[in-house]
N, C-alpha and C positions, 0 to 999 in steps of 0.2 A: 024742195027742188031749187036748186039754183038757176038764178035769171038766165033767157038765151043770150047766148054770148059773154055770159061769163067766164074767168080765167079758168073757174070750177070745172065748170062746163066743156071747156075745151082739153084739158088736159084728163079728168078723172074718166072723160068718153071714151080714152082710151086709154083704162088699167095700169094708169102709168107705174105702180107700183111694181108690174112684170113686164110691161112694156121694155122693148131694146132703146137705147140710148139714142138711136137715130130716130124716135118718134119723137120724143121728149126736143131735142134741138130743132126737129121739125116746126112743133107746137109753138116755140118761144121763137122762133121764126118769124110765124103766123102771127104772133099777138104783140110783135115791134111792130107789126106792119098799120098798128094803131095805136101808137105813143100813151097816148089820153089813158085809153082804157088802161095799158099797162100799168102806169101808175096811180093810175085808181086802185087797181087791183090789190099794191102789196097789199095793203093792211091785212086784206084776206088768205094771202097766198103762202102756203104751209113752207114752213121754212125747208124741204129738201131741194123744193124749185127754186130757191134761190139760185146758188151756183150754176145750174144751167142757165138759166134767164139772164143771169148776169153775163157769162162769157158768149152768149149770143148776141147781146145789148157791146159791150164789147169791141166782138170782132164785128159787128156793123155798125160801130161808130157812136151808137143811137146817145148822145148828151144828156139829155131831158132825163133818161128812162136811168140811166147811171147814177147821174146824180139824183134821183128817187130814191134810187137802193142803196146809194150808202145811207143814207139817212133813216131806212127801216133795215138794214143791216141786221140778220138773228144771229150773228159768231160773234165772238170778243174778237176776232183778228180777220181783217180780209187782205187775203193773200195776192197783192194786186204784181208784186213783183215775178211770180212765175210766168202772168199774163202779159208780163210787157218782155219774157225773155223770146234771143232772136227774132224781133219785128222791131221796125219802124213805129215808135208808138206816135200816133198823132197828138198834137200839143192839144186839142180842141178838149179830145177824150179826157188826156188827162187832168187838163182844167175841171173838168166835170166831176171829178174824183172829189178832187180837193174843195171845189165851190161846194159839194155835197158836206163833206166836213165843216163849211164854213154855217152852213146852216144850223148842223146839229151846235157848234160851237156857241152859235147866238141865243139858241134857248136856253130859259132858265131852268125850267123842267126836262129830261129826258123825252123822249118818245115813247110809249108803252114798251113795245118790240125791240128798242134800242138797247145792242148790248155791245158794241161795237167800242172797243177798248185801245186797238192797236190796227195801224196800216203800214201793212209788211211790204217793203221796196225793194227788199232785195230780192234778185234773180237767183238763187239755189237753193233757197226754203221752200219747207211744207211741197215739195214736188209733186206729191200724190193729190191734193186739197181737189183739186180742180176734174181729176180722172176718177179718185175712186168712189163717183155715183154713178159711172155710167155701168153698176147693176151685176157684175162679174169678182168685185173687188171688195166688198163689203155691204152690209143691209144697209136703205135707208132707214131702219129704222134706231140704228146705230151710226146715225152719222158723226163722223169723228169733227171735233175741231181741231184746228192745226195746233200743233206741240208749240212748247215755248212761246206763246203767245206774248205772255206778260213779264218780261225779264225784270223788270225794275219796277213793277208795281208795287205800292207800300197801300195796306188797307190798317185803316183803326178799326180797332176793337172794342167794344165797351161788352165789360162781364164775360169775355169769352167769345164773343157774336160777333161777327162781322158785319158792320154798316156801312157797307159799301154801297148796296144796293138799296138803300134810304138814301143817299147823297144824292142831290138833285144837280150836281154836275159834279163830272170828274174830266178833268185834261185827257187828249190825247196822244197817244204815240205813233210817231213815225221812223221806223226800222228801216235802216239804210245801212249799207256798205259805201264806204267813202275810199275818192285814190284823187288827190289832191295834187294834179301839177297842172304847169301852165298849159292855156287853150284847153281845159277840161269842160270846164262849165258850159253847158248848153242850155238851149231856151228851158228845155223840163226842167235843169237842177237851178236857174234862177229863179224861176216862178217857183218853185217849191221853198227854197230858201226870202226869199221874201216874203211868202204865206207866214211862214213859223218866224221872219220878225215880226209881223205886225201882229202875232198871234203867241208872242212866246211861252204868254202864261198858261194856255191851253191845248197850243200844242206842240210838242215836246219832240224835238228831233236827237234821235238814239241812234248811236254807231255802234256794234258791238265789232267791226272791223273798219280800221282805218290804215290806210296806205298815204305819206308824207312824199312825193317824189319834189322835183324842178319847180318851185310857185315861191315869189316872194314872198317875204313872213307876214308883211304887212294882210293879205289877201288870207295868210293862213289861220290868222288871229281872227282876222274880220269872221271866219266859216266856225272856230273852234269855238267863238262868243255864242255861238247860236246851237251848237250841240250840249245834248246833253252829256260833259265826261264822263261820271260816272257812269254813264253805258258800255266804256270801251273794254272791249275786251283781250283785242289783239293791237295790235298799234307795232306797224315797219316803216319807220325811217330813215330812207336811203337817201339821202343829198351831200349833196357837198359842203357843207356849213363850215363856218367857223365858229372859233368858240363864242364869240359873244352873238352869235345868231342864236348857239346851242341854249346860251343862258335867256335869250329872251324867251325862247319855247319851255322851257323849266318849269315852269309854275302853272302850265298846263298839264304839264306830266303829271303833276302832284296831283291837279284833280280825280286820274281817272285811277282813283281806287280799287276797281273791279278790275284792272287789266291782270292778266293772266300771260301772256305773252306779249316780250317785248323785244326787237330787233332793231341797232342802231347800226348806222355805217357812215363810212368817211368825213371823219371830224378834221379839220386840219389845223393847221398851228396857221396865228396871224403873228404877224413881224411887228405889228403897231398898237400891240399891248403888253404892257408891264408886265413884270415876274411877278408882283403883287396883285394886279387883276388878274394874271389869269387863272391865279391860286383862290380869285374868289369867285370865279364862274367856275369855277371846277367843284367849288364846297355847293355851289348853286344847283349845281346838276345832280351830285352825288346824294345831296341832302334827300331831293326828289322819293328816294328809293325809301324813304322811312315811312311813307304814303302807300305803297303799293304792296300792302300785306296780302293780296291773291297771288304775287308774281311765280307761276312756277318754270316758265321758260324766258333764258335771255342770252339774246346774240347782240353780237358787241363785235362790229370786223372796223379793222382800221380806225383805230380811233388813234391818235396822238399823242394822245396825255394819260395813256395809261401805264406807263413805266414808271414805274417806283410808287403808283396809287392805286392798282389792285385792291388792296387790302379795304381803300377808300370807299370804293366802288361796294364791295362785300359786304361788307360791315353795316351799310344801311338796309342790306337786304332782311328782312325780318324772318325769313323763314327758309326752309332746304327746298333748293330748287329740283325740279329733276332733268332739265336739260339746262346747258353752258355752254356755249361753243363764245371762247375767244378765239379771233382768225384774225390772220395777219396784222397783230401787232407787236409790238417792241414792250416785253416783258423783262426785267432782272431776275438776280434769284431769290431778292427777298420777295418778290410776287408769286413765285413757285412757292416757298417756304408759305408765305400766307395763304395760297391757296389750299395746298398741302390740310391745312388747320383750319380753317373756315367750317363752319358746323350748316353752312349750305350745300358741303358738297357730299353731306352722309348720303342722302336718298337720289344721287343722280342716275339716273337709267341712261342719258344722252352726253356724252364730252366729248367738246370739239378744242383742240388748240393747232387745226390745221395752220400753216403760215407763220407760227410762232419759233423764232430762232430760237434753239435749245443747246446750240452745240456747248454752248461754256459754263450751261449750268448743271449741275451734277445731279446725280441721277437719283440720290435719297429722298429727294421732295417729292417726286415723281413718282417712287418704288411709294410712299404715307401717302399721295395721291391719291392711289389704284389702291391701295388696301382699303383704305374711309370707303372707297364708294363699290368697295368688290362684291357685295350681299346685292346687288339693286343694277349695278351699270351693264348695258346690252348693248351699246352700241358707241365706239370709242375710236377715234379718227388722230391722229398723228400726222398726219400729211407734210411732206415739205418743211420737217421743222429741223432737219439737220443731227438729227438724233444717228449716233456711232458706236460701235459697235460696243463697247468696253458700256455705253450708259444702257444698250439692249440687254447687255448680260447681265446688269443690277436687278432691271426689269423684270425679268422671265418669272421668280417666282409670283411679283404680284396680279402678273397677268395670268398666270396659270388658276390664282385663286379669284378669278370674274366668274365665276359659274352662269351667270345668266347672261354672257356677253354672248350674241346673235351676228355683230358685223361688226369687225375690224381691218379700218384702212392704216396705212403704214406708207407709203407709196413714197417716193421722191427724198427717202432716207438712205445715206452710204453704207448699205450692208453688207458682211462679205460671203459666203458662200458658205461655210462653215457656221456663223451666227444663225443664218437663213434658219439650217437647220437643227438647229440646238432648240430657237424658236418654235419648230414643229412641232417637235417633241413634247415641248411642254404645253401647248397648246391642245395637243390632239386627245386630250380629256374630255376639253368642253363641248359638251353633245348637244348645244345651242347654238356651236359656233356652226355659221354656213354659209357668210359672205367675208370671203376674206379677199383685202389687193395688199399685195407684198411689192416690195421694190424689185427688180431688176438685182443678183448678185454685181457686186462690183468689178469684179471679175468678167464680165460682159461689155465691159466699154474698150474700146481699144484706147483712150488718151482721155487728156483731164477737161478736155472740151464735150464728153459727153456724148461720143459717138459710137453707138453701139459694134458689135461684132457679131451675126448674125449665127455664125457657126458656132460659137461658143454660145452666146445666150441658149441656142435649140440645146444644146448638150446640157447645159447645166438646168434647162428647164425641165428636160426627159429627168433630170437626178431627182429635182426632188418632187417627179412623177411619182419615181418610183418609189420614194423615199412612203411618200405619201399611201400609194400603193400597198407596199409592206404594213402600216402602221393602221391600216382600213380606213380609211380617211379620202379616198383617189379627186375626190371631187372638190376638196376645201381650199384649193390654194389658188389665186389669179395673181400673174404677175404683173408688174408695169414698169413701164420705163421711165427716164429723167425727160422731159420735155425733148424734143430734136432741136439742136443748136438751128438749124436751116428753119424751119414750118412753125416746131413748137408743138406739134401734134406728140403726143405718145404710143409706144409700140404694147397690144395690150398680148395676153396669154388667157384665148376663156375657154378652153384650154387650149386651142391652138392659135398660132399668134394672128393677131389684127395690127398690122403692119401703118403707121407712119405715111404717107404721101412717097417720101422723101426715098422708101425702099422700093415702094410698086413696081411693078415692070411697066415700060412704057408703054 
């Protein structure tokens, strides 16, 4: 028999294995309302009751009783980040997380019970962790632990065997999402970063998503010394740098190994450095790319210096990407021609060179483009890049052979009414295609400032309704228009028009 007023006692009295989930939150209710006992109790207390006990202890604050249970913890990962999504989390609480880590960290031995490997901080994991005991979602006797727990755990082996579980201490992890601009850091994220310096060796702060926005580098450096890089797995930096900003971040780059997705934007030119330094912070950045053998996505908008270094940029890339999106920068044609060749762009599923001025480069780099990548690309954007009629008609056959191409933009190119549909034609094979934005015929403006003609655009959009119509296809075509010289807004066609400000009726 279990003692009266045991935790046994209180929860087995009532079946809690078919009990509803509101008896169970009751119980752990009832047994915060005496701290002491609670934390007498884990050592006994059957690991399904955890996760309720906890997010009761939790959402009442209770300190003592928290910090008890990380420390007899029965999952490799506590999924503390879903519990702190939309609330106000108390700093008191989450000190009590961490001070509980700090305990486990001081022993030499483990705790019998202690299996507790990783503390997960980010708010969109493991979503279910926390709901699917309440008895409708899955058996307790199948309780799941949360996925991806251990991203960067390294276990030795001896003979085959894993000896992990003979090691009388292993570091911890702390799984976070990072976005790094000024005025970010609050009370939680400096107390949390101060724990993991005085604590570096043991525990381990892991970003598998990091966002770079507005924060001096100095502050960015000081945060990146104390993560772990190779955690990263996505990594978007959007600032306004210059290059020698860009070179000092460079050899952070290089660490994160594991990054799989990379996004850079608005690099600018500085006036106060040499043509000779800026050719060696450009080899500094580029070089970077020999490190990141995961990389399979990379966007790259506005960058400065990449006119006539394309090839630069490629060439350290070690393997075939499957998404590229250059956007709005200043490309030659020997960077088309390089790209064209580049043995990263055989397996791309995703090309973006929205933004990129194309009108004076000719259209055979671009026809060997779309061939390389025509077995694999689904989704290929053109945008505003100045693309004319005579380099569309090069085009047509290699676009015709994308069989797996799903969405194609075009939009903000000078087309004329006749290419449109020459266009269709060769198009209306691909039985994957199903989001298309075409440009506005040119034919539809009245003058060279961009002003639509409301009665001819309706005419020539009915044309190749019906063009469309004929050819069984009625649904595949959206038009768009040049920006409005007045607002800037665009006039769309989904299929009937979505008009501009500037047309409305008053």
């Amino acid at each position: 028999m279990f003692p009266q007023g045991s935790i046994q006692s209180r929860y087995i009295s009532m079946s809690v294995w078919t009990s509803p989930r509101r008896l169970v939150e009751l119980a752990g209710q009832s047994l915060l309302k005496d701290e002491a006992l609670a934390i007498a109790a884990l050592e006994l207390l059957p690991r399904e009751l955890f996760p309720p006990l906890f997010t009761a202890a939790f959402d009442g604050r209770h300190s003592q009783t928290l910090k008890a249970m990380v420390q007899a913890w029965p999952f490799t990962c506590l999924p503390l980040g879903v519990l702190m999504k939309g609330q106000q989390l108390h700093l008191e609480t989450f000190k009590a997380v961490l001070d509980g880590l700090d305990v486990l960290l001081t022993q030499e031995v483990r705790p019998r019970r202690w299996k507790l490997e990783v503390l997960d901080l980010r708010k969109n994991s493991h979503q279910d962790f926390w709901t699917v005991w309440s008895g409708n979602r899955a058996s307790l006797y199948s309780f799941p632990e949360p996925e991806a727990a251990q991203p960067m755990r390294k276990k030795r082996k001896v003979d085959g065997l894993s000896t992990e579980a003979e090691q009388p201490f292993t570091p911890i992890e702390v799984l976070v999402d990072l976005s790094l601009k000024e005025g970010a850091c609050d009370e939680l994220f400096s107390y949390l970063m101060e724990k993991v310096k005085r604590q570096k060796n043991v525990l381990h702060l892991c970003c598998k998503k990091l966002k770079i926005f507005a924060m001096p580098m100095q502050n960015i450096k000081m945060i990146l010394k104390m993560v772990q890089l190779d955690s990263i797995e996505d990594l978007e930096v959007t600032c306004t740098w210059k290059l020698p900003t860009l070179a000092k971040f460079s050899p952070y780059l290089g660490q994160m190994i594991n990054l799989r997705r990379l996004l850079l934007s608005h690099i600018h030119a500085s006036s106060s450095i040499s043509p000779e330094k800026e050719e060696e912070y450009i080899a500094q950045f580029t070089s970077q790319f020999l490190s990141l053998q995961c990389l399979q996505a990379l966007y790259v908008d506005s960058l400065f210096f990449l006119r006539g270094r394309l090839d630069q940029l490629l060439r350290h890339v070690m393997n075939p990407l499957e998404t590229l999106s250059v956007t709005n920068c200043r490309l030659s044609e020997g960077d088309v021609i390089h790209l064209s060749q580049s043995p990263n762009v055989s397996q791309l599923s995703v090309l973006s060179l929205s933004g990129v001025m194309l009108t004076d480069v000719s259209p055979e780099p671009l026809q060997a483009l779309l061939e390389r990548a025509s077995a694999t690309l689904q989704d290929l954007d053109f945008d505003e890049c100045g693309i004319m009629d005579d380099q569309l008609l090069v085009l047509l056959p290699s676009l015709s052979h994308c069989s797996q191409l799903t969405t194609l933009s075009f939009c903000g190119n000078p087309i004329s009414i006749s290419v449109l549909e020459n266009l269709l034609h060769h198009l209306i094979g691909l039985s994957n295609l199903t989001h298309v934005l075409y440009p506005v015929p040119l034919e539809s403006y009245e003058d060279v400032h961009g002003t639509l003609h409301l009665g001819r655009l309706a005419y020539l959009h009915a044309r190749l309704r019906e063009l469309l119509c004929e050819l069984g296809r009625p649904s595949m075509v959206w038009l768009s228009a040049n920006p409005c010289p007045h607002c800037g807004d665009r006039t769309f066609y989904d299929p009937e028009p979505i008009l501009c400000p500037c047309f409305m009726p008053n």
